[in-house]
C-alpha angles and dihedrals in degrees: 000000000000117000112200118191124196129181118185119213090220089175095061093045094059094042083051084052107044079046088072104037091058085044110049103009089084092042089059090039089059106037085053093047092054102043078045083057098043094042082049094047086059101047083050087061105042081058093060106075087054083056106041152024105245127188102175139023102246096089093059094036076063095068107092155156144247111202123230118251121210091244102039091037082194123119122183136218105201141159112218089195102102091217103059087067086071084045088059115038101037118222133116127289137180112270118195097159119148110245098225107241130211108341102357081064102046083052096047092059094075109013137034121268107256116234096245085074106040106123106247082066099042101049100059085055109114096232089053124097147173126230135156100344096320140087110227128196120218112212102164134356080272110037129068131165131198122236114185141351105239103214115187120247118294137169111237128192115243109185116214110270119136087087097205097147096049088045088050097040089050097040090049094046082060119043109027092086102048082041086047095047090045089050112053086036088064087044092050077058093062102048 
């Protein structure tokens, strides 16, 4: 008859195993909160042509991330552009922008105003004047346009509708798991 006889070390089992989950637990944390972030920034940005009219790409190459750090385990959707906070909260802010006159409107209705003609380079040339609200333009002795209405400073209501935080909440609720799971699971590789 053979007698086998096993004894377990349950106890250094446990310590091997709380080693790697202090180990590798954060690292997955945080790999799965940033690939959360960056599949929520692009869901962010393909939002943004049902939103907004959008001419150029600038405004959703703003849209960005902050990766998550094992030690922070926070990411970060985020706009650096100062503007898509209103957007996005709603509420009522001064609005001093210049409304584009004769030519400079019927351009702006399809393209963007080149740089050359904004108006904080347009008003210190010498041919360009102010009178009665508007910035003209002389070309000739006989010919003046007109470049932009001046309106006073006024408060306008922008109501919320750029939607990141909803996006982000929703995109979050449904793919940190499956991110989480791919993640340790990774990690676990490594070990």
């Amino acid at each position: 008859m053979i007698k086998l006889d096993l004894t377990a070390d349950v106890a250094k089992a446990t310590e091997h195993l709380s080693e790697l989950a202090q180990r590798h637990v954060p690292n997955a944390a945080a790999k799965a909160l940033t690939r959360t972030a960056f599949d929520a920034r692009d869901a962010v940005r393909d939002g943004l042509p049902e939103r907004f009219t959008l001419r150029r790409p600038w405004v959703s190459r703003g849209i960005g991330v902050t990766p998550a750090k094992p030690r922070t385990l926070m990411a970060e959707v985020w706009s650096r552009d100062r503007f898509m906070a209103a957007q996005e909260t709603g509420g009522s802010h001064p609005d001093a922008r210049p409304i584009p006159a004769g030519r400079l409107r019927e351009m702006a209705q399809t393209r963007v105003i080149p740089k050359s003609q904004w108006l904080d380079r347009v008003k210190n040339k010498p041919n360009v004047f102010y009178r009665a609200g508007m910035l003209f333009e002389r070309r000739d002795e006989r010919r003046i346009l007109a470049l932009y209405l001046l309106r006073p400073k006024t408060q306008i209501k922008v109501r919320p509708r750029l939607g990141m935080s909803e996006t982000v909440r929703s995109v979050a609720l449904r793919d940190y798991q499956r991110q989480m799971e791919r993640a340790l699971r990774e990690e676990l590789a490594k070990a």
